[in-house]
N, C-alpha and C positions, 0 to 999 in steps of 0.2 A: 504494500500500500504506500502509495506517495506518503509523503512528511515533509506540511506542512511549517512555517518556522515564523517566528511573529518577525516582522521588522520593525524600522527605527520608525517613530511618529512621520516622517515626510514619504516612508514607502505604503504601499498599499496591494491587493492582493493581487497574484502572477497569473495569468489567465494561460491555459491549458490549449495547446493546438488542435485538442477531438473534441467534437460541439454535437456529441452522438446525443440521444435524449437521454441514456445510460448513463453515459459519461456526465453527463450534465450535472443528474440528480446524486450519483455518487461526491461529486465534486461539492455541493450543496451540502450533502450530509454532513466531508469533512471538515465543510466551513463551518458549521453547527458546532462538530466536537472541536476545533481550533477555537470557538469561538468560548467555547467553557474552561477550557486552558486558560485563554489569554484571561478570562474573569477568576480565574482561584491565581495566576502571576498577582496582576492588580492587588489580590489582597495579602500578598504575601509580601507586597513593596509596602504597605504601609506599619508589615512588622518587620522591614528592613531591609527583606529582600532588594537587589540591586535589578530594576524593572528594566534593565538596558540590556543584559543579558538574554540574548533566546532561549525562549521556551520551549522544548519539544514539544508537540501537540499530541498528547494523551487523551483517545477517546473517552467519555464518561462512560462506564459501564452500565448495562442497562438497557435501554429504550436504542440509545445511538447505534451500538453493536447491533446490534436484534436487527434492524433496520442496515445497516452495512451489508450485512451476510444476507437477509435476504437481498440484497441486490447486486450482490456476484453472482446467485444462484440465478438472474433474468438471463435469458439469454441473448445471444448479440442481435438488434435490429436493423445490423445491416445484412448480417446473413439471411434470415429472414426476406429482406426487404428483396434482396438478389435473387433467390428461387423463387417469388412472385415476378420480379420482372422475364424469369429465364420462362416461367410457363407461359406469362402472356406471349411472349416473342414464339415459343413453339404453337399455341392456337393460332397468333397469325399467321403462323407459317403456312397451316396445315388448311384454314382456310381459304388462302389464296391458289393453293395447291389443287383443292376441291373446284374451286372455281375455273382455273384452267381446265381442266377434265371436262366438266360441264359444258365449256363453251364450245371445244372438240367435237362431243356430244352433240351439241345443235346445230352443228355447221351440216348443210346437206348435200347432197349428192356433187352437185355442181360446183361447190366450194374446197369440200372435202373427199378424198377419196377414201374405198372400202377399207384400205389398211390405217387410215386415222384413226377412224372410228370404233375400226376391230380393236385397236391400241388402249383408246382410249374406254371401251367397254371391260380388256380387261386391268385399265387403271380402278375402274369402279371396283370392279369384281375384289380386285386388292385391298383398297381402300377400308370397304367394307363389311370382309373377312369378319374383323374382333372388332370390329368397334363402332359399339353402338350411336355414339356420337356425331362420329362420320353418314352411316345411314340416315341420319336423321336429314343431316344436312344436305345431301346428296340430292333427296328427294325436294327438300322446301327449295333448292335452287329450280329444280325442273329435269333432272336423271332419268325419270322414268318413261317418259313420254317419248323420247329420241331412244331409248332401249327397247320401247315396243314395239316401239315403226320400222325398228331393225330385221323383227324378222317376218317382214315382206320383201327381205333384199332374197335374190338369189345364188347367195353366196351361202353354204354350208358352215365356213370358219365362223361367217359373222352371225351367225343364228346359235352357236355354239354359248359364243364370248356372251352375245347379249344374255340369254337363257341363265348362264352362271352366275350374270352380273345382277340382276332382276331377283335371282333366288339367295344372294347374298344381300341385300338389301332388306329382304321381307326376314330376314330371321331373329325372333323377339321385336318385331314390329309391326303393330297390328296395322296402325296406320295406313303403313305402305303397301302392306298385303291386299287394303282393302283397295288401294289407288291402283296398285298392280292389274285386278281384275276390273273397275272402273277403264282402264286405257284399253282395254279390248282383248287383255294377252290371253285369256283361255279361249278364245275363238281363233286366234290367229297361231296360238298354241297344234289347234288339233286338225287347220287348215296343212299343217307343215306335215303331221301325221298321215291326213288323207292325200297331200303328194308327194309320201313315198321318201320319209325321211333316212338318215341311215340308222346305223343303233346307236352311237355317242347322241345324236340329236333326241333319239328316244330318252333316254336315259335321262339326259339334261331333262328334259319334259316331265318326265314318271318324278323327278324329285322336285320340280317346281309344282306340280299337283299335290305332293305331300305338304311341303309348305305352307301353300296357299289356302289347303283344306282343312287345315288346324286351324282359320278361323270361321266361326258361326257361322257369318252371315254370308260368307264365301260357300258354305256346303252344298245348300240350293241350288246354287248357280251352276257350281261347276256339278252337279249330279244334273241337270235338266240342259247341261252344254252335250250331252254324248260322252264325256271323259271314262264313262265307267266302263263300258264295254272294251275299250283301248287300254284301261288299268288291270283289267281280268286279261284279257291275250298278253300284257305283260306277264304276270306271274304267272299264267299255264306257261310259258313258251318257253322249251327248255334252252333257246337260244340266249333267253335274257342272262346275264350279270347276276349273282349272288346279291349282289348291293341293290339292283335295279331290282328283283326280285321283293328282295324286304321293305324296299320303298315302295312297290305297287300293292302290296299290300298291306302296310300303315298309311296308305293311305285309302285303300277301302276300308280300313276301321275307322278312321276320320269321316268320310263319309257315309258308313253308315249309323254314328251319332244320329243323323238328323230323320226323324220317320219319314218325311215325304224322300228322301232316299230309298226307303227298305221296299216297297214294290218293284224301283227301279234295279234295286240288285236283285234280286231275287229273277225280275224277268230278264236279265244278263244272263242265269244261270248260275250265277256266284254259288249256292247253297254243292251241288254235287261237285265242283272244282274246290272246296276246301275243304270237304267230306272224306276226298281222294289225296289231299295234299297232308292228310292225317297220321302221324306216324313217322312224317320227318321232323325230327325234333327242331331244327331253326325255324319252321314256322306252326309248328302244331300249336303252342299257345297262343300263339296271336288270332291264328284262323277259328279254334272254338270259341274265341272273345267276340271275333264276329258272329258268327252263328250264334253266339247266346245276343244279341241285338235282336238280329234277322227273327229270332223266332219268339219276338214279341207281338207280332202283325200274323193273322191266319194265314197268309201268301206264306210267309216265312215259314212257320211250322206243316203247314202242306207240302212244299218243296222237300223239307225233311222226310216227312212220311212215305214221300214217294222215291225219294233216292233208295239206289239198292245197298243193302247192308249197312243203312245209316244207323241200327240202335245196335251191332253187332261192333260198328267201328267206335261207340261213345260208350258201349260199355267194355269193351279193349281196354280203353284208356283209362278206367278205372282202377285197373290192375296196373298204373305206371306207379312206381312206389318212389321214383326218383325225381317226379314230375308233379308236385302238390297241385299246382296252380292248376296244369291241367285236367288234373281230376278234382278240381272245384269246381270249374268251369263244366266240364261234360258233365257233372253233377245236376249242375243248373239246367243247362238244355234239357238235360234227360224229365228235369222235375218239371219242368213249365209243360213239355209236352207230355205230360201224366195229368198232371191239373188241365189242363184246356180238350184234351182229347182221349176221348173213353177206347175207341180200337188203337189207340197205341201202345195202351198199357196191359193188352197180351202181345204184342211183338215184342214190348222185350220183355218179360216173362219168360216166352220163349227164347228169347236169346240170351237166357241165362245173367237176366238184369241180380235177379233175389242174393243169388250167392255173390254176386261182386259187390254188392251192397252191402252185405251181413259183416263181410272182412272190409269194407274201407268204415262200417262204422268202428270196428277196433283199431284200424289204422291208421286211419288217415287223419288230417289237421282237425281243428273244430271246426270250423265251417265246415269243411266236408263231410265231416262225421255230422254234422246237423243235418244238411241233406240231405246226407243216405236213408239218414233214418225217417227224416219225412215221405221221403220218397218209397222206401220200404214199407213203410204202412199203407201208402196206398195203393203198392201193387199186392201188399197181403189180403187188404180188403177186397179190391178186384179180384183177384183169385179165390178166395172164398165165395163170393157173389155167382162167379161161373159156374165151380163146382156144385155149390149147392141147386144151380138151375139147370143144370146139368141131372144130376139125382133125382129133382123134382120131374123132371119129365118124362125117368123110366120108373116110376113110383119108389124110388129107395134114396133116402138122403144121403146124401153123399160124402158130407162136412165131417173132417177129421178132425182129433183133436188127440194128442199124446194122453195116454195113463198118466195116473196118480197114483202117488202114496206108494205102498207097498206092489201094486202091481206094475208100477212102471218099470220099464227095461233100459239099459243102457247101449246106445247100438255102440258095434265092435268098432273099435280104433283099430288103425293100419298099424302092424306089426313094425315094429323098429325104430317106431318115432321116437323122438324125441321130447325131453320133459316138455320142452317150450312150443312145441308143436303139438305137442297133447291137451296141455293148458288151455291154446288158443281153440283146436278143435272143441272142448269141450264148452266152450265161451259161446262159440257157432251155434252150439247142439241146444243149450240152453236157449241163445236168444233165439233162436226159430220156434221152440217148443213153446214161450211166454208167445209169439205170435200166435200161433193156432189157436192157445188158450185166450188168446182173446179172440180172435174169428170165431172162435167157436162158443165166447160167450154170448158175440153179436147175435149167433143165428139160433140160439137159446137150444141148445145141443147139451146131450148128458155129455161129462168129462170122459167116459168110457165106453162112449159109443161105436166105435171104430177100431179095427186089432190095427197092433203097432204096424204089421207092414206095410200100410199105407204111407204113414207115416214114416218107415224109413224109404220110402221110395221120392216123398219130399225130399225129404234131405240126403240123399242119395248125392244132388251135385253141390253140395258143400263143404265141398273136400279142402283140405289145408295143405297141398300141394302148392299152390303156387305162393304160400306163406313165405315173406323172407326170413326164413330162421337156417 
């Protein structure tokens, strides 16, 4: 710390070459504590002290100190002051920069030729990339409108650059998404389509459709533009790109969010194309997220009904033990179309729906295991209902129901199991048997009306074989 020094009465205080606000107020301070100095000298000259001699300047302790330290502890406001001017100088940089592109942009045909433009589309496309700030600006100059008109050019590259540039722009901005489709581009989009585009131009396409159809008020449009049918020949076409592939299809889960979509997929054909695409694990969860949409609307769940091996390929996948999500999902499909329709819940009955249900209620998540077991009831009840009208109309009741007490039997367990597969088997055996004894309280049936073999020929396909133990 500087040290200050009292002078003779004709001097007066040294003024300091930094006039920082820091420096300022620190220099103030020491004037403060010099100035308590020089008042205990004073009184020590009138006990004889010799007042011509200097005083060294001893802070008062206290309040002065306190007030000292904290103001070494501010920090410098020049440096400060510097990284604000260094950021102003990079925004103006970055928006004059913006600005050139733009102007590139607008220049047309006769001004500018194709390789400006293509240049300058993929400055945007750069620009744009990370940074949302940039997009913003990009657009409130006028970006979008000379990227749309680009592709009526007949030039391939520059239908390329624009398409990139357009879908780097819309990313986290609703705005521009919405302007995007406002300037005409999903029409002029699917014009490049029907003349016979190549596959980089598809591709650019199939991903500005994802884009674009993550917002609302965009879904409508581009579902009643034609996109869908050209998004479905995407993902069937095994010529497409892996990537091109995942993107035609999030983006028919994007559009089928919105119900005035779901006729229109459905009458695409979508429902047997993702029934078939079932089984490959990169897209099997995302496909039964669509179909559980799709099979909220009666189109939706008819198109199911009538594909082949549709409740054989969702109850498959309830034996995926590796794959939760998607046996929540096929869960769900399978239960919507049990509640809304009475002949679909002996197809799968038949297709052996009860035993992959009986084991994902022991295995599988809670929601799923919620599920099943809704879903379980209702195909127990429906099966009870049949049998018993069934019975009813060769005059002998039909309705089983497991032994009690003392008379009930244990049916034989497979030779060589294992404790934990024993366990589970017997977990099977119970919860099927509490079913019947409820169907069978339903249909006001004695508990021993019926010999066990009935009964073990229910549970016959409940076997613990495909148990992971």
């Amino acid at each position: 710390m500087a040290k200050c020094m009292l002078p003779d009465a004709a001097a007066g205080f040294r003024l300091w070459p930094t006039f920082s606000p820091a420096a300022l107020c620190r220099r103030i301070l020491e004037a403060i504590a010099c100035g308590a100095s020089r008042h205990r000298g004073r009184r020590k000259a009138c006990s004889g002290v010799d007042v011509t001699e200097p005083v060294p300047c001893r802070p008062r302790p206290g309040r002065a100190e306190r007030l000292m330290e904290l103001l070494q502890e501010e920090p410098s406001d020049s440096g400060t002051d510097e990284a604000d001017d260094a950021e102003a100088r990079r925004k103006v940089e970055a928006f004059e920069e913006i600005q050139r592109v733009v102007s590139r942009l607008q220049l047309d045909d006769h001004n500018a030729g194709g390789d400006r433009q293509e240049e300058a589309a993929m400055e945007v496309r750069r620009l744009a990339k990370d940074d949302p700030e940039a997009r913003e600006t990009l657009a409130m100059l006028g970006a979008i409108p000379p990227l749309v008109g680009m592709l009526d050019s007949k030039d391939p590259d520059l239908h390329v650059a624009a398409l990139y540039a357009l879908l780097n722009l819309g990313i986290g901005n609703e705005l521009n998404k919405a302007a995007i489709v406002k300037a005409g581009c999903v029409h002029k989009m699917l014009h490049l389509i029907e003349s016979g585009s190549n596959p980089s131009i598809s591709e650019a396409i199939v991903a500005n459709f994802l884009g674009l159809g993550a917002l609302d008020s965009n879904k409508p449009i581009i579902g009643a533009s034609g996109a869908i049918p050209f998004l479905l020949s995407a993902f069937r076409s095994p010529e497409t790109s892996s990537t091109a592939r995942q993107d035609a299809l999030r983006a028919l889960f994007n559009l089928s969010i919105a119900s005035v979509n779901l006729p229109l997929l459905v009458e695409a054909g979508l429902v047997p194309s993702l029934l078939a695409a079932i089984g490959d694990m990169a897209v099997s969860e995302r496909s039964l997220a669509v179909i559980s949409n799709v099979v909220a609307t009666g189109e939706g769940r008819r198109a199911v009904s009538r594909s082949a091996d549709a409740f054989a390929i969702l109850i498959d996948v309830l034996g995926w033990c590796d794959a939760a999500a998607c046996q929540e999902k096929a869960t769900y499909v399978l239960m919507v179309m049990a509640h809304k329709g009475h002949g679909d819940r002996a197809a799968m009955v038949e297709a052996g729906a009860i035993s992959a249900l009986l084991e994902l209620t022991l295995l599988g998540t809670p929601l799923a295991q919620k599920r099943a077991s809704r879903l379980l009831e209702i195909l127990t009840v429906e099966k009870g209902k049949r049998v018993s009208e069934a019975g009813g109309s060769s005059g002998v009741s039909a309705v089983s129901a497991p032994l009690c007490g003392a008379a009930a039997e244990t049916a034989p367990a497979e030779e060589g199991m294992s404790e934990e597969r024993r366990a589970v088997w017997e977990l099977v055996q119970q919860s099927l048997q509490n079913n019947m004894r409820r169907i069978a309280r339903r249909a006001n049936l004695a508990q021993d009306f019926a010999p066990w073999e009935r009964l073990r020929a229910l549970t016959a396909t409940s076997t613990s074989k495909s148990l992971p133990f």
